[in-house]
C-alpha positions as CSV (number, residue, x, y, z in Angstrom):
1,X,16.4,-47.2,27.6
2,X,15.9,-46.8,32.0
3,X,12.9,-48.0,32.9
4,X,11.4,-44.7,34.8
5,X,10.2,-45.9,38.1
6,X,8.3,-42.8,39.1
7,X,5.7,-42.8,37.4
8,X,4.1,-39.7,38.8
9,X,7.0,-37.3,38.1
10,X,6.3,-36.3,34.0
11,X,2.5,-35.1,35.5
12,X,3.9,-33.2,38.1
13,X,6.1,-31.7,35.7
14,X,4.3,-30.7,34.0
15,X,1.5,-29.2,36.1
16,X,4.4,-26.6,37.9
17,X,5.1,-25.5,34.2
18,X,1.9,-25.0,33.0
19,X,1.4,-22.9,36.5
20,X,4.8,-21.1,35.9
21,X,4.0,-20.8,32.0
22,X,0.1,-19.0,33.0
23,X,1.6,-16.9,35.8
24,X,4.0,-15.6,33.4
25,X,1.1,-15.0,31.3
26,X,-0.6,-13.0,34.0
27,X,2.3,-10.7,35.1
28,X,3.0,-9.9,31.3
29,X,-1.0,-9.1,30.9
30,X,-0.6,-7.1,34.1
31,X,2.4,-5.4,33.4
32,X,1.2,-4.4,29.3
33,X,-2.3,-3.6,30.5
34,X,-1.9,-1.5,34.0
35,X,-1.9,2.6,33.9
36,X,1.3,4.5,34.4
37,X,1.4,5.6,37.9
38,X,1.7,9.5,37.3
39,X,4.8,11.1,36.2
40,X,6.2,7.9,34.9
41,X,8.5,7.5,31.7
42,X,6.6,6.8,28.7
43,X,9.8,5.5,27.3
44,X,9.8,2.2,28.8
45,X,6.8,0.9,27.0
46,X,5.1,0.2,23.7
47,X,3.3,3.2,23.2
48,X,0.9,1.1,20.7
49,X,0.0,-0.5,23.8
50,X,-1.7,2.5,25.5
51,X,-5.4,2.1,24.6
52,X,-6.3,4.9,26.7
53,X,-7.9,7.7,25.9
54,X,-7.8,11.8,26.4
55,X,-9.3,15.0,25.1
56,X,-7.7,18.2,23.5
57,X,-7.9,21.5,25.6
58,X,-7.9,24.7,25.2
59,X,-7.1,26.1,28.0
60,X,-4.0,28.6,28.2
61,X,-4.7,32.1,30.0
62,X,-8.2,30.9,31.5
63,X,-8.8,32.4,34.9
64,X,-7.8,29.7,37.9
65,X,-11.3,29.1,38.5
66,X,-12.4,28.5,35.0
67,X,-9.0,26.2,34.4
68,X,-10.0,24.1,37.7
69,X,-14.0,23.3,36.6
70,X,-12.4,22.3,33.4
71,X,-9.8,19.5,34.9
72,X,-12.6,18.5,37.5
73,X,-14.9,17.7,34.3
74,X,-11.8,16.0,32.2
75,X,-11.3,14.1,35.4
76,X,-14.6,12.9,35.9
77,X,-14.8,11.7,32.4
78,X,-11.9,9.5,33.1
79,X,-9.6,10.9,30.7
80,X,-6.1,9.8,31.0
81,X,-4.2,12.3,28.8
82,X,-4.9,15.9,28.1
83,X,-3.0,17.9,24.9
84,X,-2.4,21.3,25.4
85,X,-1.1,23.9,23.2
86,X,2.0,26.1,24.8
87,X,2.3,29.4,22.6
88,X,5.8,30.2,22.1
89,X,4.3,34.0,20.9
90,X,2.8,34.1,24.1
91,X,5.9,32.6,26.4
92,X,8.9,34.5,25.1
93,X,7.8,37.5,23.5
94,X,11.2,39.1,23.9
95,X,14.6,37.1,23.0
96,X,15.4,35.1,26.3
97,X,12.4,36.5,28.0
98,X,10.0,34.1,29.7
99,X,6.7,34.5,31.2
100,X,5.8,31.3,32.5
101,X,2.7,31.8,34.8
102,X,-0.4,30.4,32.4
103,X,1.9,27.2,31.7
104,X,2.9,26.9,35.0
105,X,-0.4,26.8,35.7
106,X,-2.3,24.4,33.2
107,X,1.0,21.5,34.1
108,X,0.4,22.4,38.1
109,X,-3.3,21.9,37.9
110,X,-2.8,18.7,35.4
111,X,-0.7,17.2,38.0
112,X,-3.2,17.4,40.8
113,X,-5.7,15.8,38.5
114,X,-3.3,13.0,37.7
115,X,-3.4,14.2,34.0
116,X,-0.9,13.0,31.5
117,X,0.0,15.8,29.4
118,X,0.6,16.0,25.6
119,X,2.1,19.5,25.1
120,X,2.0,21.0,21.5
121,X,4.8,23.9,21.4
122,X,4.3,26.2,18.3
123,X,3.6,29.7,17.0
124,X,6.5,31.9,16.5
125,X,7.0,35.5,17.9
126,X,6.7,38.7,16.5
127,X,10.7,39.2,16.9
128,X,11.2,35.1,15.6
129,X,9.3,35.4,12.2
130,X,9.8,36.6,8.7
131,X,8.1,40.2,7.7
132,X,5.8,39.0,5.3
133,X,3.8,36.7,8.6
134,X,4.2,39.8,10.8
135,X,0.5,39.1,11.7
136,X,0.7,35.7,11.6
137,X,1.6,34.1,15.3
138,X,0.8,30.8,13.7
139,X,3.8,31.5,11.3
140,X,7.2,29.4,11.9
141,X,10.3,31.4,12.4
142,X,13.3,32.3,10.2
143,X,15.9,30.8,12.4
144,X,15.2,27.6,14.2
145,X,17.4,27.9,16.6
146,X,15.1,30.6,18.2
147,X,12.8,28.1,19.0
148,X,15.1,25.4,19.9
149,X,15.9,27.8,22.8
150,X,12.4,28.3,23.6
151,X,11.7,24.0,23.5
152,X,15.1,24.1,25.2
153,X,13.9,25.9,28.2
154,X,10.5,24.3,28.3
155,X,11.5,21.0,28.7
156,X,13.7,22.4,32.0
157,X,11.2,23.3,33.4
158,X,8.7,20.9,33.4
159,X,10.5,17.6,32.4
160,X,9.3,15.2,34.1
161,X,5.3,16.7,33.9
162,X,5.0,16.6,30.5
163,X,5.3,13.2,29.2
164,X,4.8,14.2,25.1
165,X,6.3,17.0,23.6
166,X,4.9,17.9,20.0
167,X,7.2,19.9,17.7
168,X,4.6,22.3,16.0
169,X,1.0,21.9,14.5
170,X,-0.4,21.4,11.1
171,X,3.2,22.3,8.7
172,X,0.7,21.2,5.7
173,X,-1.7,23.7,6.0
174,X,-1.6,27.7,6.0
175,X,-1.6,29.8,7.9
176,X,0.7,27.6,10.4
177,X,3.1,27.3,7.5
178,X,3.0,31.4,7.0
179,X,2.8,33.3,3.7
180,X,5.4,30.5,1.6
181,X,4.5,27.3,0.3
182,X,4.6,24.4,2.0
183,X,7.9,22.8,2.8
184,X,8.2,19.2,4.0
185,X,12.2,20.0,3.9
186,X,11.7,22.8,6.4
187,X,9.5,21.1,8.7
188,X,12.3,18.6,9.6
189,X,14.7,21.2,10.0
190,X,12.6,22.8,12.6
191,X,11.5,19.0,13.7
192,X,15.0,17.9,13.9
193,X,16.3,21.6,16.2
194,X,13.0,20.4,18.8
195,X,13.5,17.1,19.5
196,X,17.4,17.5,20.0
197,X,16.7,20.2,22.4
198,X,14.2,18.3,23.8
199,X,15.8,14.9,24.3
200,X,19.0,16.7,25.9
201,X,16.5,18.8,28.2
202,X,14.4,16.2,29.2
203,X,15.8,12.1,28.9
204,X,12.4,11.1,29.1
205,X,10.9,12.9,26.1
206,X,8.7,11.4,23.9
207,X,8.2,14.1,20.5
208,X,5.9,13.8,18.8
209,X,5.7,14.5,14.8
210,X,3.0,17.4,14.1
211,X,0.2,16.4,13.9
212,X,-1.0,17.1,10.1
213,X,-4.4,18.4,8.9
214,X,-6.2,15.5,6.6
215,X,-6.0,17.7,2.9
216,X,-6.2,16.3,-0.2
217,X,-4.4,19.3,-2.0
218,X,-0.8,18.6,-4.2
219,X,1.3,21.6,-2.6
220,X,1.4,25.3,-2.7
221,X,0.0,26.7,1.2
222,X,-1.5,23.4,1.7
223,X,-0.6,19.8,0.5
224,X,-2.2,16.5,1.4
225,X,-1.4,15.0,4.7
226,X,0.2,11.5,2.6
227,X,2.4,13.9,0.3
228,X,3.6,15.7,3.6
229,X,4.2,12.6,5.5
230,X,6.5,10.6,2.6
231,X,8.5,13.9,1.5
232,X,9.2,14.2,5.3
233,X,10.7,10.5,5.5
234,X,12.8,11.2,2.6
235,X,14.1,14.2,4.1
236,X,15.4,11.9,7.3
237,X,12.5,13.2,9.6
238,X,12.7,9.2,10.9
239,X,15.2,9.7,13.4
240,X,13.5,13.4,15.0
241,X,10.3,11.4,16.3
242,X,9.2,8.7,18.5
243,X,5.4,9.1,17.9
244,X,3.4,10.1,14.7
245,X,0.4,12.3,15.9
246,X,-2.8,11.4,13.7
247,X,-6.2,13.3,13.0
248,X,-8.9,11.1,12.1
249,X,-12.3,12.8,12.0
250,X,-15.1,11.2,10.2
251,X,-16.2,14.2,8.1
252,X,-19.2,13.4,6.1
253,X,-18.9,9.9,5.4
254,X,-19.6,6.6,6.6
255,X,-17.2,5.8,9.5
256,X,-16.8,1.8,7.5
257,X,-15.8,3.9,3.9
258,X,-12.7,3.0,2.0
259,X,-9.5,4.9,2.4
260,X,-9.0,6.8,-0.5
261,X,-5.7,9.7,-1.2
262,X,-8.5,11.9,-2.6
263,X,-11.4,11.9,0.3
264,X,-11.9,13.2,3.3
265,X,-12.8,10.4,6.0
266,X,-12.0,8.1,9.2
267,X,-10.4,5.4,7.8
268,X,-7.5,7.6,6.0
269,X,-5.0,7.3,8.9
270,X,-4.7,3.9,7.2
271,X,-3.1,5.4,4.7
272,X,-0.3,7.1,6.7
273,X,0.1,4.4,8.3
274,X,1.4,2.9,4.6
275,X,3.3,5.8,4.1
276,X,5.0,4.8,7.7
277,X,5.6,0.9,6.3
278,X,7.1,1.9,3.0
279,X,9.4,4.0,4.9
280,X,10.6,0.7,7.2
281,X,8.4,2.7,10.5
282,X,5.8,-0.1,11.0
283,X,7.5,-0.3,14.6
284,X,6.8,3.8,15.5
285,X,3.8,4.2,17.2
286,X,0.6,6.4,15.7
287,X,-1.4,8.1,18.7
288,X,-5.1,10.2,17.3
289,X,-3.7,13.4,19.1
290,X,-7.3,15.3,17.8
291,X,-10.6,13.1,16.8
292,X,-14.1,13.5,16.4
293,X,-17.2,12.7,14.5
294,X,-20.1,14.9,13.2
295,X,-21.8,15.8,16.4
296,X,-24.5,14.7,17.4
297,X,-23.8,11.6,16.0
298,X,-23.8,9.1,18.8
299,X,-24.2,6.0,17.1
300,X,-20.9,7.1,15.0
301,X,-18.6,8.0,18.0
302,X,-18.7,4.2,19.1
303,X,-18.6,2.8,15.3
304,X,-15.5,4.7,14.8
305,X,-13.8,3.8,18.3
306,X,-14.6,0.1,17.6
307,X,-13.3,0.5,14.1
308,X,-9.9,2.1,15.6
309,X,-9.3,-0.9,18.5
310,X,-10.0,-3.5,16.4
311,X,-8.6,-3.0,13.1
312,X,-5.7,-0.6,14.0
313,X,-3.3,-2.3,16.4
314,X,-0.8,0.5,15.7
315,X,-3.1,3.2,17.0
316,X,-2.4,3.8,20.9
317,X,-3.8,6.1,23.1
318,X,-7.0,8.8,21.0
319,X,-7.9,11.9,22.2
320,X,-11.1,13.6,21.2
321,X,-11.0,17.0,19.5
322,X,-12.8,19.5,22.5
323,X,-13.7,19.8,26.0
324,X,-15.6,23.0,26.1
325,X,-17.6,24.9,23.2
326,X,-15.1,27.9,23.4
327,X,-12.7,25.4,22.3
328,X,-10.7,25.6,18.9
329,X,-12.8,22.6,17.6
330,X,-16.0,24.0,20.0
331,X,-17.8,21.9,17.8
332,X,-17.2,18.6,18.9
333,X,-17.3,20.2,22.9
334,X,-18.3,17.3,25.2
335,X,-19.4,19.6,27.9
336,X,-22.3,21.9,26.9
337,X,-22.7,26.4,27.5
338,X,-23.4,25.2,31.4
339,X,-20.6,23.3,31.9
340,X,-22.7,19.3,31.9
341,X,-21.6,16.8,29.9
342,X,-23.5,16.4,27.0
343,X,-25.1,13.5,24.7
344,X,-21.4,13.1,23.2
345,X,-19.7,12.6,26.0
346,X,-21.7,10.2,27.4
347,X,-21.3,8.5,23.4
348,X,-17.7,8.2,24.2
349,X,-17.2,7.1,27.4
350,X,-19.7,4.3,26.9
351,X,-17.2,3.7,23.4
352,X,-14.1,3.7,25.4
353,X,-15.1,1.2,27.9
354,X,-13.5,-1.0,25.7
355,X,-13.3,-5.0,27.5
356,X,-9.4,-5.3,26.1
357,X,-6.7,-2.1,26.4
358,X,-4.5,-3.9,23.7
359,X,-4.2,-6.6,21.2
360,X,-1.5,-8.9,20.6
361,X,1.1,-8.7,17.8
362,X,3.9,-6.9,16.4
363,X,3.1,-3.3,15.6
């Protein structure tokens, strides 16, 4: 063995690695931890890794003025994403006929408020659905390739503005399953006709499963949210979706009480996410498209928050249920009748300002 007659060289060694080995370090925490400047692809990162968080709107065919005091209060909340329902009955209410001005409107003003947008594209067409739903917009339609025309030519227009595209809401549940029983089969039909359309319409899609309504029911016009999910796998719906969308809501229990396939409470999107594992899906995404807690509950919004970062790694980016109190779920509104953010809103953005965006590991 050489005698080594530089005695200084192994320490200096090894100081420019352990520099090379922590700015590594940093860049990677940089890289996994920085925003998406707007309008970029979602498909080029782990989208278990967004920690951000958003708020559900309800804000198709509101009056420019209205639309515009909403975004500036969504803005100054510090919301990163915004989900959006785009009516297809609304849209194309003759075959091949288009009216595109309220959508063009809610994606142009999202834009200028540097808005990610989650876009939820349901509800069938008087012309699209079976007889029996004839007043049921909520109702999916007899031919799916109807509305794979309709995703078709939303995601031509604005690919590239919407980064999420989620093929219909709540299949588990009537009335958005119409006047039949529920039909996990059918779903992926209609799952598999959207996200074809919408993958060869827009490259960087991201689709979304529906997001399902927690229920606790065996089948018939509604079956539980678990049932849904596994038949759904079986039935190939694997391959159709890049996210699942998740509803947690707290309900009347404790935020810290047990999953369970028969109650009603936060911690059962634990549960779907076994359902994903014994499928082989541990490395697809979940993303709480719609949450919320029994208002006023302050103390709860930031239990259940903390509950989600640190004991679901899985769970990326959660938007609460409502802005306003003429929303859909006007229950959980963070903005009060005059517009000011109220005791919830402050509740959550004190929960969100979370010291970590992500935690390490394999999702």
């Amino acid at each position: 063995m050489k005698d080594d007659k530089r005695p200084g060289l192994w320490p200096a060694l090894l100081a420019f690695c352990l520099s090379v080995l922590f700015a590594m370090g940093a860049l990677l925490t940089w890289l996994a931890f920085s925003p998406l400047p707007s309008g970029e692809s979602l498909g080029y990162v782990d989208l278990s890794s967004d920690k951000s968080v958003g708020v559900n709107g309800d804000l198709y065919g509101l009056e420019s003025e209205d639309l515009e005091q909403v975004l500036v209060a969504i803005d100054r909340a510090g919301f990163r994403w915004l989900r959006q329902r785009f009516p297809w009955d609304a849209i194309e209410t003759s075959p091949g006929e288009y009216n595109w001005s309220a959508s063009d409107a809610i994606v142009s003003a999202a834009a200028g408020h540097d808005l990610e947008l989650i876009a939820v594209l349901d509800g069938s067409p008087s012309w699209a659905r079976a007889e029996v739903d004839a007043g049921n917009s909520l109702a999916p339609p007899v031919d799916t390739r109807g509305f794979g025309d309709f995703v078709s030519a939303f995601a031509t227009r604005y690919g590239g503005r919407v980064a999420c595209y989620q093929i219909w809401d709540e299949p588990n549940i009537a009335p958005h399953w119409g006047a039949r029983e529920i039909d996990p089969a059918a779903y992926v039909r209609l799952l598999r006709e959207g996200s074809i359309r919408v993958r060869a319409a827009d490259g960087d899609a991201v689709v979304l499963f529906a997001a399902l309504a927690p229920n606790v029911e065996s089948g018939g016009q509604n079956m539980s949210d678990l049932l849904f999910l596994d038949a759904a796998y079986q039935q190939g719906a694997a391959e159709w979706f890049d996210l699942l969308g998740a509803q947690p809501y707290g309900f009347d229990s404790p935020i810290t009480a047990q999953p369970d396939a028969g109650e009603l409470n936060w911690r059962r999107v634990e549960l779907l996410r076994e359902v994903m594992l014994s499928h082989a899906d541990g490395g697809t995404a979940v993303w709480a498209v719609s949450f919320g807690v029994p208002v006023p509950d302050v103390a709860g919004v930031a239990e259940a928050v903390e509950l989600a970062r640190k004991e679901w790694p899985w769970m990326g980016a959660m938007l609460w249920a409502a802005i306003t109190p003429g929303d859909h779920h006007g229950q959980y509104a963070l903005l009060d009748d005059s517009g000011e953010p109220n005791a919830t809103s402050d509740a959550l953005q004190q929960a969100t300002l979370l010291p970590e965006l992500a935690w390490p590991g394999v999702y």
